[in-house]
C-alpha positions in Angstrom: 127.5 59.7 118.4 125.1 57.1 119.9 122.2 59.8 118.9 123.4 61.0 115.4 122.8 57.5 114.3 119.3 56.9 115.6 118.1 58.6 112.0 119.9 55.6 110.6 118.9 53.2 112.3 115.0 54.5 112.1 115.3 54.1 108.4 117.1 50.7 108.4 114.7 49.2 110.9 111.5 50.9 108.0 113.5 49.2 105.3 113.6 45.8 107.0 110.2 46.1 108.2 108.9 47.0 104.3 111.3 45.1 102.2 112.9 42.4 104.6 116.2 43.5 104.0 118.2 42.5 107.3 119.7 45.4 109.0 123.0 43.8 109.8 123.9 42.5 106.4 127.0 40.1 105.0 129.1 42.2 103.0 127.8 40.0 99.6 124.7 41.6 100.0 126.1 45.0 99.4 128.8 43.9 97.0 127.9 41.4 94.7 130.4 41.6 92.4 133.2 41.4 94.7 134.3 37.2 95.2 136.1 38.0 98.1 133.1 38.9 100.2 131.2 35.9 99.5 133.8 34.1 101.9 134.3 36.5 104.5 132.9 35.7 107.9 134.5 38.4 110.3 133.0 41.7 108.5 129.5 42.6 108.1 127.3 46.0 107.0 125.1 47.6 109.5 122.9 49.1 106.0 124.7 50.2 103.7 127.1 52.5 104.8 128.5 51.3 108.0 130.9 48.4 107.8 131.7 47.0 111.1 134.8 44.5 111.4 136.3 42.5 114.6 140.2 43.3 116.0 141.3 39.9 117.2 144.7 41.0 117.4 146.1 43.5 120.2 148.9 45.9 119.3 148.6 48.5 121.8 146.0 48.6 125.0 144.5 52.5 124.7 141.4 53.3 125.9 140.1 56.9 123.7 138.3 59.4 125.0 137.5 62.8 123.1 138.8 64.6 126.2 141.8 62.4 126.5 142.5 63.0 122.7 142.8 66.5 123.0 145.3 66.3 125.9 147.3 64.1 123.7 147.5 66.0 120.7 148.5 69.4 122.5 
């Protein structure tokens, strides 16, 4: 996964480098006309298409791995 993103985040780091658009964004940036993200501290965009949001709360302790996953779902 780490590698199918570096495409991404070549173009991200151009645009911030040409326009000075941050590449880790508040979510008001991308979504103007929503209120409720002019107030929200916890969330942020990595550009526009990747939202990335803290878990502060644990429910259940599992650690995922693709290989673990399949011996799981069998």
């Amino acid at each position: 996964m780490r590698y199918s993103l570096l495409p991404y985040f070549y173009t991200l780091f151009r645009e911030a480098s040409v326009n000075g658009i941050p590449v880790m964004r508040p979510l008001w940036l991308e979504f103007p006309d929503d209120k409720e993200t002019y107030n929200n501290g916890e969330a942020f965009m990595v550009g526009p298409s990747l939202l990335a949001q803290g878990i502060y709360e644990e429910v259940y302790k599992i650690t995922c791995f693709p290989c673990l996953m399949n011996n799981l779902l069998k």
